[in-house]
C-alpha positions in Angstrom: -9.2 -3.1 1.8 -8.2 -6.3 4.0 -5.5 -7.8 4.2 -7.3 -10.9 3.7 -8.9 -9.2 0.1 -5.2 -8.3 -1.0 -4.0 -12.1 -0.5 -6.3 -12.9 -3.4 -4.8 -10.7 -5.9 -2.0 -11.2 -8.6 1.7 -9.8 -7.7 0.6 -7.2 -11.1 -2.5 -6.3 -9.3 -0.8 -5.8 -5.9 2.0 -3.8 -7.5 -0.9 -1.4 -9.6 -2.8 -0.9 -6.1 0.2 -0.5 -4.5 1.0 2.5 -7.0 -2.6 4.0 -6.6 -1.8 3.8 -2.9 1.6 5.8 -3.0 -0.4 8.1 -4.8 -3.2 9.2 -2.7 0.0 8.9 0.3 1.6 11.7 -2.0 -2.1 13.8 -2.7 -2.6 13.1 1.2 1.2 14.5 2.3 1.1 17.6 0.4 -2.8 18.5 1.9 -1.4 17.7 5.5 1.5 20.1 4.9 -0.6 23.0 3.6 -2.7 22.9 6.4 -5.7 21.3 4.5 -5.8 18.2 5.6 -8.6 17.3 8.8 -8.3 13.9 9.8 -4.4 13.4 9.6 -4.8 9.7 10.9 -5.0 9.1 7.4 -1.3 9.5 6.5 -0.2 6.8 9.1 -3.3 4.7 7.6 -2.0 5.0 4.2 1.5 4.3 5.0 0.6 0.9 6.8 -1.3 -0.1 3.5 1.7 0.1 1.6 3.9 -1.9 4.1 1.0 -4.2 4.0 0.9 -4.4 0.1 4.8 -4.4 -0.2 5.0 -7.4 2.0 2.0 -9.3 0.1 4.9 -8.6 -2.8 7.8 -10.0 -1.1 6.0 -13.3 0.2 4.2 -14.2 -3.2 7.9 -13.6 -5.1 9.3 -16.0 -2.4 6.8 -18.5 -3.2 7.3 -18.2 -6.9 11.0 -18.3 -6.9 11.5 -20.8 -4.4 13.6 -20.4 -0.8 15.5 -17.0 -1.8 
């Protein structure tokens, strides 16, 4: 998904893909360390869609609550 795609969702939306993400990241961990796991560029893909998605967060609670 784009970043462009996740500026259109709601904070709830962003924080319910954000959870789905942490959860392949967790199913995608565990297959790296037992050796199942063939194209381990996804791990570092996965983990820059949650800074991505934590950061949509953080700038759309800014905007609600002001300068904080």
């Amino acid at each position: 998904m784009k970043t462009t795609e996740l500026r259109d969702l709601s904070i709830d939306d962003l924080t319910t893909k954000l959870d789905e993400i942490q959860m392949n990241g967790f199913r995608l961990r565990m297959a790296k360390a037992t050796g199942q796991l063939s194209q381990t560029h996804e791990v570092r893909t996965n983990r820059r869609m949650i800074a991505r998605i934590k950061t949509l967060i953080t700038e759309k609670n800014q905007q609600v609550g002001g300068d904080a």
